[in-house]
N, C-alpha and C positions, 0 to 999 in steps of 0.2 A: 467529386467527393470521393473519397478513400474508404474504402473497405470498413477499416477502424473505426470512419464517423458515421457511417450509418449504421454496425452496431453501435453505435453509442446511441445513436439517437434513437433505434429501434426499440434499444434495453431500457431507456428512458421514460421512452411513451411507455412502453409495458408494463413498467413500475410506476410510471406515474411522476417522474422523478421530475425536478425543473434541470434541462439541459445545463444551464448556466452555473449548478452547483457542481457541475464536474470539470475538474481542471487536471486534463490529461497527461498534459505534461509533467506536472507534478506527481500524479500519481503512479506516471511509467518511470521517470527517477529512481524514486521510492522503491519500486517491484528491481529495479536492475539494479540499484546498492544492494539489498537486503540479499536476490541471489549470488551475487557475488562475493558479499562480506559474513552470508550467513549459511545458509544454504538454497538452492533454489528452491526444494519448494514451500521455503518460507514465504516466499515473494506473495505468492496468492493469497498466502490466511495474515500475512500484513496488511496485506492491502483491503481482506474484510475487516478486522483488525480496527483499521485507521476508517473506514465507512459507521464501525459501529461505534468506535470513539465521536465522531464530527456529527452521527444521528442522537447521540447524548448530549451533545452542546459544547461541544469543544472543538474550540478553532484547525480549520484543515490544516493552515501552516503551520501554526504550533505542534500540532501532534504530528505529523509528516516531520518536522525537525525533530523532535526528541525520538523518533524513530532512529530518522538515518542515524541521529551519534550513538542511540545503541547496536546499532547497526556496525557502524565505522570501529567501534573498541570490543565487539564481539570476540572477536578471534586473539584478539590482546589481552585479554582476560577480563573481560568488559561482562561477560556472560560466559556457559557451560557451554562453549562448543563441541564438546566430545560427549554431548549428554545423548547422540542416537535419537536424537528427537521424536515424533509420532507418540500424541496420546488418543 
């Protein structure tokens, strides 16, 4: 087992969480578009972001895709990328 799955599975038990609703791959995607097309350290508060969207009842892979594409037209004028981010 890999470094990455037993935090996960440690972070899991400790919250309590059901393993099987984390789907990693997708969520590391998601963290490596948005530092890429955004800023990196958007990456982490997307990714709480998208936790606290799918803990509200909305679908991981719907909200994970209407991420990346605002993620992907950011810098295209899709969003303020010159806004200096941090509130």
């Amino acid at each position: 087992m890999s470094t990455l799955a037993d935090w996960i599975n440690a972070a899991c038990a400790e919250l309590g969480i059901d393993q099987g609703a984390v789907d990693q791959r997708r969520i590391l995607d998601l963290a490596r578009d948005v530092a890429h097309q955004v800023d990196r350290p958007a990456a982490p508060l997307t990714a709480f972001l998208l936790g606290i969207a799918v803990g509200a009842g909305q679908d991981l892979d719907g909200a994970a895709d209407r991420l990346v594409a605002l993620a992907a037209g950011w810098g295209a004028g899709g969003g303020d990328a010159g806004n200096g981010g941090g509130q």
